[in-house]
RODO-2510 file (C-alpha; in nm, 4 decimals, decimal comma):
residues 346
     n   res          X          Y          Z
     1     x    -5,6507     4,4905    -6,2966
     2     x    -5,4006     4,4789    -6,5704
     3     x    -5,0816     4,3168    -6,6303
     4     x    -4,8837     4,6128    -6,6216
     5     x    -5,0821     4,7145    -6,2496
     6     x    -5,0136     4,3389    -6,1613
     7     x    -4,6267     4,3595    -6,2462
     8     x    -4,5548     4,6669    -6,0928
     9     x    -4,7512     4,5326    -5,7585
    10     x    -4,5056     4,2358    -5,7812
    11     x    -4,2233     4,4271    -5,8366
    12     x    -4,2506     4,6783    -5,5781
    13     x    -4,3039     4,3865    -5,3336
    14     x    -4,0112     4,1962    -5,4834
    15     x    -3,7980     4,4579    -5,4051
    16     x    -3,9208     4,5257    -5,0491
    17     x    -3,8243     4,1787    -4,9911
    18     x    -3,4624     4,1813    -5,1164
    19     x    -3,4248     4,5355    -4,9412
    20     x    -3,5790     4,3713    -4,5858
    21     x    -3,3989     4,0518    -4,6187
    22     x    -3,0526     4,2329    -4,6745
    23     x    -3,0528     4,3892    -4,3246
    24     x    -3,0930     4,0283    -4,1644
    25     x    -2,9282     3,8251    -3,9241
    26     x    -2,9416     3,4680    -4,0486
    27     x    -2,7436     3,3454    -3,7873
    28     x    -2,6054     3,0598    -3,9523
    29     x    -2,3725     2,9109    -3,7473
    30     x    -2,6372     2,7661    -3,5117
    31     x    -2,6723     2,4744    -3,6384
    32     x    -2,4122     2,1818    -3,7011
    33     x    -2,4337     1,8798    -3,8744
    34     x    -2,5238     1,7164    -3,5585
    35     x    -2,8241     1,9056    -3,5348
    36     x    -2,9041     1,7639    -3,8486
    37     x    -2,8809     1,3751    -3,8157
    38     x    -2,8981     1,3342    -3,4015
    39     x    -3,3049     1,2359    -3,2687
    40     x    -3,4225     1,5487    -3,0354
    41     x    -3,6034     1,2530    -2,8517
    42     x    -3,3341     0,9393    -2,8689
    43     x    -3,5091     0,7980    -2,5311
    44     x    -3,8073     0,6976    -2,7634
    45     x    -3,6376     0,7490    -3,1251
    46     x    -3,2577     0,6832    -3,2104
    47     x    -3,0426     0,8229    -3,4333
    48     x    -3,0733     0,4917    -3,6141
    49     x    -3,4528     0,4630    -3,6268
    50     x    -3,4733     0,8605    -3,7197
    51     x    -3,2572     0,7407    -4,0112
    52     x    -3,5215     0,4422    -4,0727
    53     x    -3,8172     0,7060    -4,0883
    54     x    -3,6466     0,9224    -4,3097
    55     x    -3,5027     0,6398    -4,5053
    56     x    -3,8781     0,5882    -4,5912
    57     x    -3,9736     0,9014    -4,6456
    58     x    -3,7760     0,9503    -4,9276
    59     x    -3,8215     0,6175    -5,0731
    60     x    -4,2255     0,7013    -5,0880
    61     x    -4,1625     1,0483    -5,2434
    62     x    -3,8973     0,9529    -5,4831
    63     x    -4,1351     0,6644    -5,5646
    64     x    -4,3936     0,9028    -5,6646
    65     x    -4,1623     1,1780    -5,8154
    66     x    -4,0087     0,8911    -6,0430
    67     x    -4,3356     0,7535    -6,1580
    68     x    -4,5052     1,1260    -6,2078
    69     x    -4,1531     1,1692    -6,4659
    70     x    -4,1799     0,9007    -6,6445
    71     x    -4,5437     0,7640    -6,6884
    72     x    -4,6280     0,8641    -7,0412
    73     x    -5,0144     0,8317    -6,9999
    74     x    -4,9895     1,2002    -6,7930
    75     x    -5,2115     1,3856    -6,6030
    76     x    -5,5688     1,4916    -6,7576
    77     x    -5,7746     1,7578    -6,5308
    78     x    -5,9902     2,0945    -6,6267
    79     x    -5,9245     2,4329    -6,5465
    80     x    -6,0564     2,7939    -6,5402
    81     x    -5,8951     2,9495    -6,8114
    82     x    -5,8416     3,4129    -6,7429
    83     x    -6,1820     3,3800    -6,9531
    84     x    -6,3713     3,1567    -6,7298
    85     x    -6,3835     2,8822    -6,9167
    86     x    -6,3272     2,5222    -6,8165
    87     x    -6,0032     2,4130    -7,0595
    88     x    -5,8804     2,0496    -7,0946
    89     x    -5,4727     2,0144    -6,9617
    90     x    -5,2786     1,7164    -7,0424
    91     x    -4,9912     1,6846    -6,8590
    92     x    -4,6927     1,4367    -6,9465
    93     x    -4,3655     1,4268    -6,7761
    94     x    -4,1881     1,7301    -6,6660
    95     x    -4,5046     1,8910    -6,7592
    96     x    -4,6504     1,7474    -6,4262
    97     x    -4,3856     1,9811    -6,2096
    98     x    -4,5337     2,2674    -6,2822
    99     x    -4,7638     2,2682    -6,0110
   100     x    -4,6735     2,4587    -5,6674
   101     x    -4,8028     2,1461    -5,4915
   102     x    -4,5538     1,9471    -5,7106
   103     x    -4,2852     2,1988    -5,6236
   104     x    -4,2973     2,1619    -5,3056
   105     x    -4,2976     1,7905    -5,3011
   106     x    -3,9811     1,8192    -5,5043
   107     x    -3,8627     2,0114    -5,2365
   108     x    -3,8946     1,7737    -4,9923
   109     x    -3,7532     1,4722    -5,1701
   110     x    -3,4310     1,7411    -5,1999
   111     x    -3,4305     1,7822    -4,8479
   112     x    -3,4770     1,3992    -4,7748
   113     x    -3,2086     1,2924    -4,9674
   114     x    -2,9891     1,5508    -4,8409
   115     x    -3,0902     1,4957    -4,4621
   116     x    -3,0643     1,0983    -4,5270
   117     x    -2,7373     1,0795    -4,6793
   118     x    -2,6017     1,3259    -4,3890
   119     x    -2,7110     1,0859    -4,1126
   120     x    -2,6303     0,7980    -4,3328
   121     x    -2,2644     1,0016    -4,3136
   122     x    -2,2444     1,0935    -3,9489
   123     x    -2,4057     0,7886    -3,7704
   124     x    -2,3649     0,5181    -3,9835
   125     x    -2,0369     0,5152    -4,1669
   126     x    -1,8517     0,8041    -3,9937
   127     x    -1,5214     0,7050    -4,1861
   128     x    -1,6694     0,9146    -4,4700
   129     x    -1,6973     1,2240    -4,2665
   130     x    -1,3933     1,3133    -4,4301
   131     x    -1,4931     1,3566    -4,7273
   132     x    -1,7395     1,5982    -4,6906
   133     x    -1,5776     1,8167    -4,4212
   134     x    -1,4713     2,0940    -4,6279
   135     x    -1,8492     2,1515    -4,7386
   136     x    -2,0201     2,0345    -4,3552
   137     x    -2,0867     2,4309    -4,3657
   138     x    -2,2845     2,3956    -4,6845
   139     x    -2,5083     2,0675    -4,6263
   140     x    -2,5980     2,2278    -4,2744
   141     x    -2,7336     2,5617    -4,4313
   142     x    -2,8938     2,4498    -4,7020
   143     x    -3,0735     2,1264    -4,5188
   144     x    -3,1593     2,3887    -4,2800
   145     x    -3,3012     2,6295    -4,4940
   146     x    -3,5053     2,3700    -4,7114
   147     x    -3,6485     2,2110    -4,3825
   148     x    -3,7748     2,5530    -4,3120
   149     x    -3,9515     2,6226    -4,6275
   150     x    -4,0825     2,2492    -4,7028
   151     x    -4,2453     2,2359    -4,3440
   152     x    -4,3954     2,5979    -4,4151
   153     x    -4,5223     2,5250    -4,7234
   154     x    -4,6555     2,2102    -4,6885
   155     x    -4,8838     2,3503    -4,4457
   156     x    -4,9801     2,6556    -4,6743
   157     x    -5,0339     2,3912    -4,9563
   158     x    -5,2769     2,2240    -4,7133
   159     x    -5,5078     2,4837    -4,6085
   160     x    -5,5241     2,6278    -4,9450
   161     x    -5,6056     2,2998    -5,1218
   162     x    -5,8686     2,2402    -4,8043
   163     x    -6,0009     2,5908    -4,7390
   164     x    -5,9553     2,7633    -5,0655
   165     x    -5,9076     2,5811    -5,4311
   166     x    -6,1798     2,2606    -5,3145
   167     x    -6,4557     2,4823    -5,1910
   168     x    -6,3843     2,7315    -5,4818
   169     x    -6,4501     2,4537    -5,7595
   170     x    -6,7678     2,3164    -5,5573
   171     x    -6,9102     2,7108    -5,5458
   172     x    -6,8001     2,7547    -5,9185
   173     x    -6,9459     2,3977    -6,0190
   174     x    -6,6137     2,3229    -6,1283
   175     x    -6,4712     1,9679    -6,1632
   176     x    -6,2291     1,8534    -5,8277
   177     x    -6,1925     1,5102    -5,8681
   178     x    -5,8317     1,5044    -5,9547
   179     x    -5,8311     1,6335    -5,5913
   180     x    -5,9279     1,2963    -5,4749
   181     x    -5,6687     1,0984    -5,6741
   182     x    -5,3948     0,8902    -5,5119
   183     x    -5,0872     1,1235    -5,6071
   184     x    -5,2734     1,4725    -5,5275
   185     x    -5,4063     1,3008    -5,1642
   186     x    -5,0306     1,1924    -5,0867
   187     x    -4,9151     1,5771    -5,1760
   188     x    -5,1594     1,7263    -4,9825
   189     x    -5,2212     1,5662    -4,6578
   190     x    -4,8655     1,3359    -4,6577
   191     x    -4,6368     1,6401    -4,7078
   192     x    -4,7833     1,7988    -4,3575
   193     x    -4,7141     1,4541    -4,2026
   194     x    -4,3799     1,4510    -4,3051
   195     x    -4,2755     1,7621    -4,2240
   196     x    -4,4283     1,7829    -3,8325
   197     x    -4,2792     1,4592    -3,7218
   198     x    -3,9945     1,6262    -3,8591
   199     x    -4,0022     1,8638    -3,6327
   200     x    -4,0969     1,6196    -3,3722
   201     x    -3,8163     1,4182    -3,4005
   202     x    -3,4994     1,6432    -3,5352
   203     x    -3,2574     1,9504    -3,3808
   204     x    -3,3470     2,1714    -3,6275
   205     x    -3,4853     2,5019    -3,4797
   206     x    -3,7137     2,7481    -3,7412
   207     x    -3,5484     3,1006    -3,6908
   208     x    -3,7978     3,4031    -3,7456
   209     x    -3,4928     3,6073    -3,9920
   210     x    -3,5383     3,2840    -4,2375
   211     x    -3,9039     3,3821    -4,3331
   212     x    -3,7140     3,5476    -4,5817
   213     x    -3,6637     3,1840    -4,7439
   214     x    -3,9626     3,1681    -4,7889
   215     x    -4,0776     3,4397    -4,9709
   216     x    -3,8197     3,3969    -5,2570
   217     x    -3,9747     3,0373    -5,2814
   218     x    -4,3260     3,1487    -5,3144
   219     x    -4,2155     3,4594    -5,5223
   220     x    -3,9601     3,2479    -5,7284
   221     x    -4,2616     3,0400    -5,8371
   222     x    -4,4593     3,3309    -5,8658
   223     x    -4,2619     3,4039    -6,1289
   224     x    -4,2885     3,0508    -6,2851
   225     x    -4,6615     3,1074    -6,3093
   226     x    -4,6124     3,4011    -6,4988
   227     x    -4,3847     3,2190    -6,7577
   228     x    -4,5814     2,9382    -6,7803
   229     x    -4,9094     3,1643    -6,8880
   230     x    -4,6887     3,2803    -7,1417
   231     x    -4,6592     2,9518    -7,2695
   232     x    -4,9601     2,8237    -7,2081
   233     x    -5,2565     3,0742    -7,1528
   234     x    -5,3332     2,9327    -6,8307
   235     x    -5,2944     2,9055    -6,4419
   236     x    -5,3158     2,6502    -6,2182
   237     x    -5,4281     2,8584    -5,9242
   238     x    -5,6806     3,1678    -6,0035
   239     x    -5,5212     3,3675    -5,7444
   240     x    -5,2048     3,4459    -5,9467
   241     x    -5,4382     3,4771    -6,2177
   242     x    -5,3053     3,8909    -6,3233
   243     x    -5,6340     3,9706    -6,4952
   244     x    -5,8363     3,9498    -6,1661
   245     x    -5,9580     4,2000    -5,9537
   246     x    -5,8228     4,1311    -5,6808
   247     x    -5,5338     3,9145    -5,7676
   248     x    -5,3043     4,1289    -5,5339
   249     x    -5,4975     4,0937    -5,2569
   250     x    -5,4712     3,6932    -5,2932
   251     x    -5,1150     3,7393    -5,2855
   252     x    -5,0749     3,9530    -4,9302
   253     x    -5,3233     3,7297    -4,8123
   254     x    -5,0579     3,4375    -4,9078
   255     x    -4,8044     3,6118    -4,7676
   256     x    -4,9537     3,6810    -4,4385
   257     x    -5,0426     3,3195    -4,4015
   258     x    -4,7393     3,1655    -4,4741
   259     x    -4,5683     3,4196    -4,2303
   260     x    -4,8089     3,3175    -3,9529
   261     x    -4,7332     2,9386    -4,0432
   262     x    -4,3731     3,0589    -4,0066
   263     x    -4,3734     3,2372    -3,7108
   264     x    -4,6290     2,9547    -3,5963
   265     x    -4,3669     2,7078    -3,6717
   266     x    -4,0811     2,9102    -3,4810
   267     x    -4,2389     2,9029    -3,1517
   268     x    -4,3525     2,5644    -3,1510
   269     x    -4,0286     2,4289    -3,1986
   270     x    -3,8967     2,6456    -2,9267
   271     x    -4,1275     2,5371    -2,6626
   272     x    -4,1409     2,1480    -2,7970
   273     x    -3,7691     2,1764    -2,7751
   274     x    -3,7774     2,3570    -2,4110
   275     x    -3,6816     2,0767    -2,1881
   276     x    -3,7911     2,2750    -1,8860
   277     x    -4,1529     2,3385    -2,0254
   278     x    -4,3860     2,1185    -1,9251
   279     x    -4,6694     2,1538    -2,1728
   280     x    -4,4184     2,0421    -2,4652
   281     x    -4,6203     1,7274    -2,4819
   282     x    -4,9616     1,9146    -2,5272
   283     x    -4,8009     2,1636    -2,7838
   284     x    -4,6664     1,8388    -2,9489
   285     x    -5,0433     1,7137    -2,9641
   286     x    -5,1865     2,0276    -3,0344
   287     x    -4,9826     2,0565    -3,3719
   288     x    -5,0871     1,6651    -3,4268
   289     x    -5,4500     1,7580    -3,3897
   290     x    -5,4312     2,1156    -3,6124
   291     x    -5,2068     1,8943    -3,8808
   292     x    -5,4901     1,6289    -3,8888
   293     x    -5,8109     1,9329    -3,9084
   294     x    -5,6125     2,0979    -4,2141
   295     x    -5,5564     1,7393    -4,4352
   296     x    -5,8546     1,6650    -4,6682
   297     x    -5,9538     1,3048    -4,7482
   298     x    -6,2122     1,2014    -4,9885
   299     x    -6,6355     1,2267    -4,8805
   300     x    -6,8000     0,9048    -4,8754
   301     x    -6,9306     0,9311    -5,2209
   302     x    -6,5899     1,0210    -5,3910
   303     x    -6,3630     0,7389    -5,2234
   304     x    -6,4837     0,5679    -5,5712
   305     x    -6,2439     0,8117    -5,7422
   306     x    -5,9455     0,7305    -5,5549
   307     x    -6,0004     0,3193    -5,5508
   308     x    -6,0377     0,3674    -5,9036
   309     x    -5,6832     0,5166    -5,9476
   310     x    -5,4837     0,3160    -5,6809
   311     x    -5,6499    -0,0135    -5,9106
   312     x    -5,4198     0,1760    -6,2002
   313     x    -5,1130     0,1270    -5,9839
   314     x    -5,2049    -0,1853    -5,8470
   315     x    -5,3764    -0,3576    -6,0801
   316     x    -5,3911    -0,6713    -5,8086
   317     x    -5,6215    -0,4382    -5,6086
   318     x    -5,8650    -0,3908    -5,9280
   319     x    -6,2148    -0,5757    -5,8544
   320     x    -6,3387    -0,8404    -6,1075
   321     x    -6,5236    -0,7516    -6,4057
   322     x    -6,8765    -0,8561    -6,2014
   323     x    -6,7754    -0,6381    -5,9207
   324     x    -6,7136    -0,3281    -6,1506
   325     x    -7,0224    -0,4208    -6,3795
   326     x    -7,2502    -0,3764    -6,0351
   327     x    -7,0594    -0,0157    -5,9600
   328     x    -7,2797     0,2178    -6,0508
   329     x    -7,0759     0,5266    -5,9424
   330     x    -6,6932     0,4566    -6,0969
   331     x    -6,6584     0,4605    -6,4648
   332     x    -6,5866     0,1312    -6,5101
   333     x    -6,3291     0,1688    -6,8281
   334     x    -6,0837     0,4147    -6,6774
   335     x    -5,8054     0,2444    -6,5409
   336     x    -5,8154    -0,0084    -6,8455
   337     x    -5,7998     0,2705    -7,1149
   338     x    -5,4785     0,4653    -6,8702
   339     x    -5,3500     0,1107    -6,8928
   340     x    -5,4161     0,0471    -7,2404
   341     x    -5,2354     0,3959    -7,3109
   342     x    -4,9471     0,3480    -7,0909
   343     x    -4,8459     0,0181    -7,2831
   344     x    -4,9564     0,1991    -7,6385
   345     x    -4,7138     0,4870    -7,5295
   346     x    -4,4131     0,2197    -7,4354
***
């Protein structure tokens, strides 16, 4: 296919989109800012303990985000260029954003700050409630609407890392290894965790007219990926790649997964909010168990890889120099030379 098939593909479906999500009922007004900082279990979790959890989540993200920003020794992995060759990317800074995975991390250190500082606000100090009363209406709808599409997409980020891009590289012989590195493990399996205890723990229902939401995301980066190319003659994922075959078909077969994960999502936290229903416990564990099947942690013979890089953040953890001279499997001058860079690069 062509780019000129591609783009008209993409903007037909664009446009069905807008047209659909014009004749929707968003219903806004459900939620209040209660619903955003107040424990949907306070018999086991308080408002003040929800506020710890949070309070944590963002300081782990925004740890991450900070460091990914500002470490000048960047990111270093191969990919399949349109031509299907394996091309060398170096990415430093902002550069390392570009990334849907990244995106979506972003995404939810937005939505943690904004969540924390609104039961910060309400619970903790209410004396500032004051301050932000005119724009209450605001905070609510957009912390709504970005807990919707962070807990979506972290699940579609999930099962396509697990299901789709790892067993793609090992059919293609393709290097994965970056995979298996501390910052793409915590993106891909901690972003799920996140986001269902979550929905475990706040008011915040998923309404079936916000699918919309998401679709503008993924289309929005869509869009990105396009620009980016433009820059820089490559993809990160091969099914937005334009010159394949069947690089529409990827895309409605993105879109109908994220819409089950959606409409997935809806239900559950109906029934896990249903005080009457009786099984909310076993839905509760069911998501648990499903959340836990979709994460992927490193095989025995690649935890190597991801020792190796959590020695580069922690150089405490990093074994002697006998230890690493008996490792036959690590390269044993990695972390020195990212180190060695980093302070060259300061």
């Amino acid at each position: 296919m062509g780019a000129k098939e591609y783009f008209s593909c993409f903007f037909i479906t664009l446009c069905i989109g807008v047209k659909l999500s014009l004749n929707l009922n968003y219903q806004w007004d459900l939620v209040k800012l209660s619903d955003l900082t107040s424990s949907s279990t306070p018999e086991y979790v308080t408002d003040s303990y929800l506020f710890c959890i949070r309070l944590i989540y963002l300081s782990i993200i925004l740890t991450t985000v900070l460091f990914m920003l500002f470490d000048r020794t960047g990111f270093k992995l191969k990919l399949m260029s349109p031509q299907d060759k394996l091309i060398d990317v170096h990415l430093i800074g902002i550069q390392r954003f570009a990334a849907f995975t990244v995106w979506n991390w972003a995404l939810q250190l937005f939505y943690f700050m904004l969540i924390t500082f609104c039961t910060y606000i309400d619970k903790l100090d209410p004396t500032l409630l004051k301050y932000i009363a005119p724009y209450q209406w605001l905070l609510t709808r957009v912390a709504w609407g970005a807990f919707e599409i962070a807990f979506t997409m972290a699940f579609l980020v999930t099962i396509v890392v697990t299901f789709i891009l790892i067993p793609s590289a090992i059919r293609k012989n393709a290097p994965y290894d970056n995979f298996y590195k501390v910052f793409p493990l915590l993106m891909h399996n901690f972003n799920v965790i996140f986001m269902v205890s979550e929905l475990f723990l706040n008011k915040l229902p998923i309404i079936l007219h916000h699918n919309s939401l998401c679709f503008f995301w993924g289309m929005t980066y869509t869009m990105f990926a396009m620009y980016w190319y433009w820059l820089h003659g490559y993809f990160f994922y091969f099914f937005l790649d334009f010159h394949k075959p069947f690089a529409p078909i990827w895309t409605l077969i993105l879109i109908a997964i994220y819409s089950a994960l959606f409409t997935g999502g809806h239900y559950l936290s109906n029934m896990i909010r249903d005080s009457s229903n009786a099984n909310a416990t076993l839905y509760k564990w069911s998501i648990a168990v499903f959340t836990v099947f979709i994460m992927k942690w490193p095989p025995r013979e690649k935890w190597h890889i991801t020792t190796q890089d959590l020695c580069y953040y922690f150089p405490s953890l990093a074994p002697n120099k006998t230890t690493l001279a008996n490792d036959t499997k690590a390269p044993q001058d990695d972390v020195a030379l990212r180190r060695s860079s980093r302070k060259k690069s300061t």
